[in-house]
C-alpha positions in Angstrom: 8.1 2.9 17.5 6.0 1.3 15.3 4.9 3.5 11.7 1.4 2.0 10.0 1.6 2.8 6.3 -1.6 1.9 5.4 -4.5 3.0 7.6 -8.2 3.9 6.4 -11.2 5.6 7.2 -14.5 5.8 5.6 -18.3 4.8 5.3 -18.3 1.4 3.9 -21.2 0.8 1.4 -23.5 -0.3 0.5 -25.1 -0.1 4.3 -22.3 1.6 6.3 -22.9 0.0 9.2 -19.0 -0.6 9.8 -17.9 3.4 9.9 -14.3 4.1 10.3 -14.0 7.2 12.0 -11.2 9.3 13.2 -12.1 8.1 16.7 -11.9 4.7 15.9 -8.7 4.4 13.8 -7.1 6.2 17.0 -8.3 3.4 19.0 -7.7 0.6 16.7 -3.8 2.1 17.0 -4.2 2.7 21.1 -5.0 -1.0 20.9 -2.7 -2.4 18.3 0.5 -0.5 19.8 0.6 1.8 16.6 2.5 5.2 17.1 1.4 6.8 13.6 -0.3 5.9 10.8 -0.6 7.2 7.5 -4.2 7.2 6.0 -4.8 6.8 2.6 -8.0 8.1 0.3 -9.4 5.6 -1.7 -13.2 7.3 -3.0 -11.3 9.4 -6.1 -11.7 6.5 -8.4 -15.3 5.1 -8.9 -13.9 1.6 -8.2 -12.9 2.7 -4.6 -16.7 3.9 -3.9 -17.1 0.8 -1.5 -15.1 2.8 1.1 -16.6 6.3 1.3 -13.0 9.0 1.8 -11.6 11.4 -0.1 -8.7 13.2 0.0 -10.4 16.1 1.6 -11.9 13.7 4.5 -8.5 12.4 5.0 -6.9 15.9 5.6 -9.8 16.9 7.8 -9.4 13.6 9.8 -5.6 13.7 9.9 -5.7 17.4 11.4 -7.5 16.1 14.3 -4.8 14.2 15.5 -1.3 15.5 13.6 1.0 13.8 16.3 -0.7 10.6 15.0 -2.0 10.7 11.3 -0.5 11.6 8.6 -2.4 12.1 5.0 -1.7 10.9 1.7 -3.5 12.2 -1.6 -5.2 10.5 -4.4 -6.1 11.6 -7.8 -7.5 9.8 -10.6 -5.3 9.9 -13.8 -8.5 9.5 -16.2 -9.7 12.8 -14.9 -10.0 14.6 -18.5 -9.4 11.3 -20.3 -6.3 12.9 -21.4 -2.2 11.3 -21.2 -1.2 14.3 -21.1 -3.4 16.3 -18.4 -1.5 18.6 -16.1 -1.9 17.5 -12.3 0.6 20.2 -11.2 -1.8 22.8 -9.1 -3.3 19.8 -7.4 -0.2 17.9 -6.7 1.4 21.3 -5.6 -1.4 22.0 -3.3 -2.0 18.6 -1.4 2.1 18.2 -1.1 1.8 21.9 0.7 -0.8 20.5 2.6 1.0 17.9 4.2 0.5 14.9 1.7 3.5 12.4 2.2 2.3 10.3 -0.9 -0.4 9.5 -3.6 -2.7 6.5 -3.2 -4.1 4.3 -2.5 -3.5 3.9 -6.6 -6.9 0.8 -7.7 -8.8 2.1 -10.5 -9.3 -0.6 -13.0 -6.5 0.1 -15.9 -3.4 -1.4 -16.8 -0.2 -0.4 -14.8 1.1 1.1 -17.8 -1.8 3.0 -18.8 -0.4 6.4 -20.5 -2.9 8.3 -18.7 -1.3 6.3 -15.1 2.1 7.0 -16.8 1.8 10.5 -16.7 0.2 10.9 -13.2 2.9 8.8 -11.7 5.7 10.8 -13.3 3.8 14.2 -11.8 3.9 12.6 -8.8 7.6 11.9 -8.6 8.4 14.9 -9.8 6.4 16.6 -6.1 8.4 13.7 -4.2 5.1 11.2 -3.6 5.5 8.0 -3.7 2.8 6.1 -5.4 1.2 3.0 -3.3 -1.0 1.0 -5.6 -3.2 -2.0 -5.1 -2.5 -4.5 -7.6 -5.2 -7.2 -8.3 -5.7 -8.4 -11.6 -9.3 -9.5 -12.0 -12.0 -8.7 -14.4 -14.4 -7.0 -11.7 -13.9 -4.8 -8.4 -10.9 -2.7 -7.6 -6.9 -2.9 -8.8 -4.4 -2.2 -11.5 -3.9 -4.9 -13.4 -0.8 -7.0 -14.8 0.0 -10.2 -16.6 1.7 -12.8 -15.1 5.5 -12.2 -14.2 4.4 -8.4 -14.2 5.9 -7.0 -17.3 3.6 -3.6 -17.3 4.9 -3.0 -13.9 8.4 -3.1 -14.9 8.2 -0.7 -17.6 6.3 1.6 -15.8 9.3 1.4 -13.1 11.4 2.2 -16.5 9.3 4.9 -18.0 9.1 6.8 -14.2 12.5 6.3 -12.8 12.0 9.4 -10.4 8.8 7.8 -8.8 8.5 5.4 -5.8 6.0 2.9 -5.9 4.8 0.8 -2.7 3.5 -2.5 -4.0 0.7 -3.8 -2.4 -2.6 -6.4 -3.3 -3.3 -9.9 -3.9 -1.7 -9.8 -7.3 1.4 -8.0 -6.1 1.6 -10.9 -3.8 0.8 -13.9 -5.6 4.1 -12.5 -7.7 6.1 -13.4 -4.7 6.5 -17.1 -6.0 7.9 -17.9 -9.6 4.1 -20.1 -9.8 1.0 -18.9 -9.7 -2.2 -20.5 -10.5 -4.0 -18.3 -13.0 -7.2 -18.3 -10.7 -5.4 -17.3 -8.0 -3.7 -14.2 -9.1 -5.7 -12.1 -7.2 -6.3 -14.1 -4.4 -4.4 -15.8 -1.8 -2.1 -18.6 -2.9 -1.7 -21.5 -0.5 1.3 -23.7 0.3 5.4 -23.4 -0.4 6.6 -20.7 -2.4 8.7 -21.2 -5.4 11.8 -19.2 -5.8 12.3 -17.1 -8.9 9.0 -15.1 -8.2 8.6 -11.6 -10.5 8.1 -9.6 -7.3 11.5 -10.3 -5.6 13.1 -9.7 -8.4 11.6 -6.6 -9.5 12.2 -5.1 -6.0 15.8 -6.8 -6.7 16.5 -4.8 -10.2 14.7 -1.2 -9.4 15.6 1.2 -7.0 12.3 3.0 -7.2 10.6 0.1 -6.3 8.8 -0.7 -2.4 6.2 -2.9 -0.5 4.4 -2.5 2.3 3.2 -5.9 4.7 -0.2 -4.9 4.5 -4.2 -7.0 4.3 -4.5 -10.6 4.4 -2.4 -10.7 1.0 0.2 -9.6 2.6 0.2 -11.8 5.4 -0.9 -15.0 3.5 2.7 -14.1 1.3 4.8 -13.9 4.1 3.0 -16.7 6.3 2.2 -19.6 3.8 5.9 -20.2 3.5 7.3 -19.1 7.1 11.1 -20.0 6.2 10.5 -18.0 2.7 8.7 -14.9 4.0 11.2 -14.2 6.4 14.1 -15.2 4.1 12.0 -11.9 2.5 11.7 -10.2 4.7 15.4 -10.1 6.0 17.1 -9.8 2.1 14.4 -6.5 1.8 14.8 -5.0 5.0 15.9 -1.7 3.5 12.5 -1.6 1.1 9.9 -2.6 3.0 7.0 -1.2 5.5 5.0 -2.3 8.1 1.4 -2.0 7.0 -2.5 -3.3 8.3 -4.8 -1.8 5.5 -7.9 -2.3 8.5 -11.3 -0.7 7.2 -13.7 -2.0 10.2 -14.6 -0.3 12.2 -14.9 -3.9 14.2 -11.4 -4.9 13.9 -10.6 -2.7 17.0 -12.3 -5.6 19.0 -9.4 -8.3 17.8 -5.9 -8.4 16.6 -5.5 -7.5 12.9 -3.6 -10.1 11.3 -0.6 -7.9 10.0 -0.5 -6.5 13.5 -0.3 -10.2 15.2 2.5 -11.5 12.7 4.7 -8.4 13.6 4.3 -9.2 17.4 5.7 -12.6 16.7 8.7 -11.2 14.8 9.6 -9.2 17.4 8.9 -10.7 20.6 10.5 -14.1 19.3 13.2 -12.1 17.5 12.9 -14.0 14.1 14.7 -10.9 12.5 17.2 -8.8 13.5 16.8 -5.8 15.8 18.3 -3.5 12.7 15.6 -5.0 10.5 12.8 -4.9 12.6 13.5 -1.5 13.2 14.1 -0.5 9.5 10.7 -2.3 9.1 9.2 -0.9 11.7 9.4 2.6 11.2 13.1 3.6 9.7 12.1 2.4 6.4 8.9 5.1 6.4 10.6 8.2 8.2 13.5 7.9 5.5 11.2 7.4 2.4 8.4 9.6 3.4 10.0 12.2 5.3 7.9 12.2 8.0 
C-alpha cells in the first residue's frame, strides 16, 4: 500500500499546455505504484492562480474515482479581510463532503497572520489538518517565516487542536541548524547541520507533521543521505509519503519523491514498521481515511 498525500490537478497558466486531468493523475499513480492519493486545491488564493483548481474541481474530480482520490479543501483566511470571520458553514459543508484536510495553505502572509490564526483554529476545530507550503520569498507563492521559524511555533501554540503538515523549500531548508539567507526558499546543497528549527519543532509539538513531498523535499532528505534517513527513522510516526506532481508530463518518467521511496524500500534502508507507517499508516491514522 502506498497513500500519496499530495497530488494535484489543474490548468497550469499562463499557456496550459501541461493539463492535469483526472485521467492523467490516475495514470501518473497506475505508473508510479500509488494506491490513493489525496488532491489538494490550490486556485482559492490569488497566489496559487498558476495552477488553475478549486476546491469544487477537486470534489468533482475526486468523485470520479472515490476508491482512488480523496479531496481536501481550501479557503482563503483574507476572505472579508477580517480576524475574526466565521468559516463554519463552509468548513461544515466541505468536511460533510468528504474533505480529509484544508490546503494546500500558500497565500503570501505571515504564518501567524491573525486572519491565518483564526482559519486554522476553525479548521481544527472540523478535524482538518492544515498542509501549508512554506517559502519565504518576496514574490510567488508561500507563507512566510524568519529564520529558525519562530511564527510557526506560536502559531503551533496559539492552535494547539490543529494539525499542520509542513511542506516547501523554507520548511525544508529549516531541516539544518544553517541556512544561507538566499537559500531559504530554495534548495540547500551539501551536509546538514544538526540543531535545525524543523526537527525540533516536529520534536516539541504534537500538532505538528511533514509530508516527503516536491524536489524540496527530496533535496532535504537526499543532500545528506546518512542525515535524511537518521530523519526519517527518529519521525517515522509524523511523517507522509508525498510527490506534489503538477505535469501533466511527469507521467512519462519517475517523479523524484516516487524514485527515493523505491530505494528505501527495495534496499530496506528503514525498517519494514517505518516504511509502512510512512507509507500509508501514518495518513489512514491522521486523516481517517
Amino acid at each position: 500500500m502506498l497513500i500519496d498525500v499530495h497530488g494535484h490537478i489543474g490548468r497550469i497558466a499562463p499557456d496550459r499546455a501541461e493539463f492535469v486531468d483526472v485521467t492523467n493523475l490516475i495514470a501518473k499513480m497506475d505508473a508510479w505504484g500509488i494506491d490513493r492519493c489525496c488532491v489538494l486545491p490550490v486556485s482559492e488564493h490569488p497566489e496559487g492562480a498558476y495552477l488553475e483548481a478549486n476546491t469544487e474541481d477537486i470534489l468533482a474530480a475526486c468523485a470520479h474515482y472515490p476508491d482512488r482520490l480523496i479531496p481536501f479543501c481550501l479557503i482563503d483566511p483574507r476572505f472579508g479581510n477580517d480576524p475574526s470571520h466565521d468559516f463554519s458553514a463552509l468548513l461544515e459543508e466541505y468536511r460533510m463532503r468528504g474533505c480529509v484536510g484544508l490546503g494546500e495553505m500558500l497565500p503570501k502572509l505571515d504564518f501567524d497572520d491573525p486572519r491565518g490564526l483564526n482559519l486554522y483554529r476553525q479548521a481544527g476545530k472540523y478535524g482538518l489538518p492544515v498542509l501549508f507550503d512554506l517559502m519565504d520569498c518576496a514574490h510567488s507563492y508561500g507563507l512566510r517565516d524568519d529564520h529558525g521559524l519562530p511564527k510557526l511555533e506560536r502559531t503551533l501554540q496559539a492552535c494547539p487542536d490543529t494539525v499542520f503538515i509542513g511542506h516547501g523549500p523554507t520548511w525544508w531548508a529549516e531541516i539544518s541548524a544553517e541556512v544561507p539567507a538566499d537559500q531559504r526558499a530554495g534548495y540547500p546543497p551539501g551536509p546538514i547541520v544538526p540543531g535545525g528549527a524543523m526537527p525540533r519543532l516536529l520534536r516539541k509539538y504534537a500538532n505538528l507533521w511533514a509530508d516527503l513531498s516536491a524536489g524540496s523535499g527530496h533535496n532535504a532528505l537526499t543532500r545528506d543521505l546518512a542525515f535524511g534517513l537518521e530523519f526519517l527513522e527518529v519521525f517515522q510516526d509524523k511523517l507522509m509519503f508525498g510527490t506534489d506532481s503538477c505535469k501533466r508530463s511527469d507521467v512519462g518518467s519517475i517523479w523524484m519523491t516516487v524514485g527515493f521511496w523505491r530505494d528505501l524500500v527495495e534496499n530496506r534502508r528503514l525498517p519494514e514498521e517505518a516504511l509502512e507507517k510512512i507509507g500509508w499508516k501514518n495518513a489512514v491514522r491522521l486523516l481517517g481515511i
